[in-house]
C-alpha positions in Angstrom: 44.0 19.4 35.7 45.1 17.1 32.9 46.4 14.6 35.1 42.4 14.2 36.2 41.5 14.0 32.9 43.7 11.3 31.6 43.0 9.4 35.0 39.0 9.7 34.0 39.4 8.5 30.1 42.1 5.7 31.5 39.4 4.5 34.2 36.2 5.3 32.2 36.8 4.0 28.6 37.9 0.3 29.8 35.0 0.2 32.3 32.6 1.3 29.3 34.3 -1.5 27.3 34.1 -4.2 29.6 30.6 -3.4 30.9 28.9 -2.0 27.7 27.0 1.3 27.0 24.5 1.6 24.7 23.0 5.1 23.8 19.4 5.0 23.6 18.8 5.9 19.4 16.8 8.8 19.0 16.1 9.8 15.7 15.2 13.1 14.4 13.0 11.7 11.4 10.8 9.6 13.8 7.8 11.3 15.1 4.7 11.0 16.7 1.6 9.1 15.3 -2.0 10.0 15.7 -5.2 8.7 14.1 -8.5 10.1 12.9 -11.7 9.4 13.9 -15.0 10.0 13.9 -19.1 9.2 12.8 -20.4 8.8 9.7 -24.7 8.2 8.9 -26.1 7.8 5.7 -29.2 8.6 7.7 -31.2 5.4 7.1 -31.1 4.2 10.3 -27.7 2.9 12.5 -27.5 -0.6 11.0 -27.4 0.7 7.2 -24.1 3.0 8.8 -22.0 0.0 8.6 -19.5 -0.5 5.5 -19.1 3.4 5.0 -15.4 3.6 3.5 -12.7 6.3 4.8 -9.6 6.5 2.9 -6.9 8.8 4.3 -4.7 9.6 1.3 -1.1 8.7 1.4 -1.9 6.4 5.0 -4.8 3.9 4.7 -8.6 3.6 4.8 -11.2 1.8 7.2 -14.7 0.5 6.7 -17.0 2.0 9.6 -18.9 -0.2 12.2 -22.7 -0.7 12.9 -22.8 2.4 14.6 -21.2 4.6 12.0 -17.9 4.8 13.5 -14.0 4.3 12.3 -10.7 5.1 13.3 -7.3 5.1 11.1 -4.3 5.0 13.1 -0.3 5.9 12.6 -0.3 9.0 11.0 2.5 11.1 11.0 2.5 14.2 13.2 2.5 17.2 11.0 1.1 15.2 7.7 -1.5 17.1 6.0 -4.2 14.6 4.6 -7.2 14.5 2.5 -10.3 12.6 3.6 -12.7 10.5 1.2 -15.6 9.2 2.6 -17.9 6.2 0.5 -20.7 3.9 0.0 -22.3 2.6 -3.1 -25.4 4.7 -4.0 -24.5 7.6 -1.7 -22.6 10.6 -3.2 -19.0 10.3 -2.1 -17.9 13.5 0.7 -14.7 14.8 0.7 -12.6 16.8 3.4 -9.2 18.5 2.4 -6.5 19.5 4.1 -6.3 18.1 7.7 -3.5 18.8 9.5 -2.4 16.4 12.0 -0.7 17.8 15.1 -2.4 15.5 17.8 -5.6 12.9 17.3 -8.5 14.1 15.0 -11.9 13.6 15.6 -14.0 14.9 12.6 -17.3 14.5 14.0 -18.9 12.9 17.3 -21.7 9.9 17.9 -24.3 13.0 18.5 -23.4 15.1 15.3 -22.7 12.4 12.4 -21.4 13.3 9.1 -24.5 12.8 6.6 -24.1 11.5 3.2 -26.6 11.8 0.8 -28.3 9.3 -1.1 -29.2 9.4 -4.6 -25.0 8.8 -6.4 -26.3 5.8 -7.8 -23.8 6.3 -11.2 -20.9 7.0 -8.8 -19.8 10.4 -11.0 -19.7 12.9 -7.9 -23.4 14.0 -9.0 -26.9 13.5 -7.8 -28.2 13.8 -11.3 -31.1 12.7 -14.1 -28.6 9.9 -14.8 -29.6 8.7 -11.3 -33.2 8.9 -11.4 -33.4 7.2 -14.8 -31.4 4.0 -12.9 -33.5 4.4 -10.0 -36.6 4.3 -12.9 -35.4 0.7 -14.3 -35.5 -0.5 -10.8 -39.6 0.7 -9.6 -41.3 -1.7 -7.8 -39.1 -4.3 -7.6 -38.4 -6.1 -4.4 -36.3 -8.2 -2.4 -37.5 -11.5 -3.8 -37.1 -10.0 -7.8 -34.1 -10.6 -9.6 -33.7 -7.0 -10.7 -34.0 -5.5 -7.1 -30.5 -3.8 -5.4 -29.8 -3.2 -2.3 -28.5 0.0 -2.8 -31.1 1.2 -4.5 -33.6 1.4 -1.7 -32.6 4.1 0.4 -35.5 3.6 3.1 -34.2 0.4 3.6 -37.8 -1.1 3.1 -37.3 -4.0 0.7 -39.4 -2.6 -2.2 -37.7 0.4 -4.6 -40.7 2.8 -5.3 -41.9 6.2 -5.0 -40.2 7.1 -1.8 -36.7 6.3 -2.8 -36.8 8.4 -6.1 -38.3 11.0 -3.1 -34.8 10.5 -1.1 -32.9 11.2 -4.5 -34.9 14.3 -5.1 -34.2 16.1 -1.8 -30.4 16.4 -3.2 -31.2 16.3 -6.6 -28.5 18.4 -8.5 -25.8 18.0 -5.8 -22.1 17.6 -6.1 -19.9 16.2 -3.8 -18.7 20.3 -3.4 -21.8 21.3 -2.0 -21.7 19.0 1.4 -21.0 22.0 4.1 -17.6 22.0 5.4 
């Protein structure tokens, strides 16, 4: 029995030698990457859905398409990640604690998550501070100097009545009160 042992290393080892043998590396710390995805509206129609921010904390952030959607890639399996979603004038949405154990989709093409017009100071509030900026801005249009994009929420080139009426419908809303 130990003759056909020594025989085996005495044959094997020079052969492996000679000819090579490489051990495919496998490493314990490296694991599987996923992404998340999904739909975002701000409700004003599919071409005002593009330039939505997602951040993913800790792993990157994308800026969604014309049709509301984005997709962050390379996560690390079993990460657990908070998700802040964005646009100037819209109050900012936040969704904690996904855990990543295969590809996450947090909403579909037919069932959009909404954000809500009206954050025009950017505080996490839908507030009087908004409506007295939205105030400065009345009646002005495309062609004035003082009009902002982001101020008119109906997307109809004049701010006026109905975008302070956009405000209102979430008026006294936190970024905590968006239903999970």
């Amino acid at each position: 029995m130990m003759g056909k042992r020594l025989l085996a290393i005495v044959v094997i080892i020079p052969l492996i030698l000679v000819f090579g043998f490489e051990m495919p590396e496998v490493s314990a710390l490296e694991s599987m990457k996923y992404s998340i995805s999904g739909y975002i509206t701000t409700g004003s129609g599919t071409k005002w859905d593009k330039g939505i921010v997602v951040e993913v904390s800790g792993v990157g952030n994308s800026i969604t398409d014309e049709r509301g959607y984005f997709e962050i890639s390379d996560i690390p399996e079993n990460s657990v990640c908070n998700i802040k979603i964005s646009k100037e004038g819209y109050l900012h949405r936040e969704i904690k604690d996904v855990h990543i154990k295969g590809d996450v989709q947090i909403s579909t093409e037919s069932s959009k998550l909404l954000l809500w017009a009206g954050d025009l100071q950017q505080d996490g509030a839908i507030n009087m501070a908004d409506v007295f900026l939205i105030a400065l801005l009345l009646n002005s249009a495309t062609a004035d100097i003082k009009y902002k994009k982001h101020y008119d929420f109906n997307k109809d080139g004049t701010i006026n009545m109905s975008d302070l009426i956009i405000i209102a419908v979430h008026f006294g809303k936190t970024s905590a009160d968006y239903p999970s």
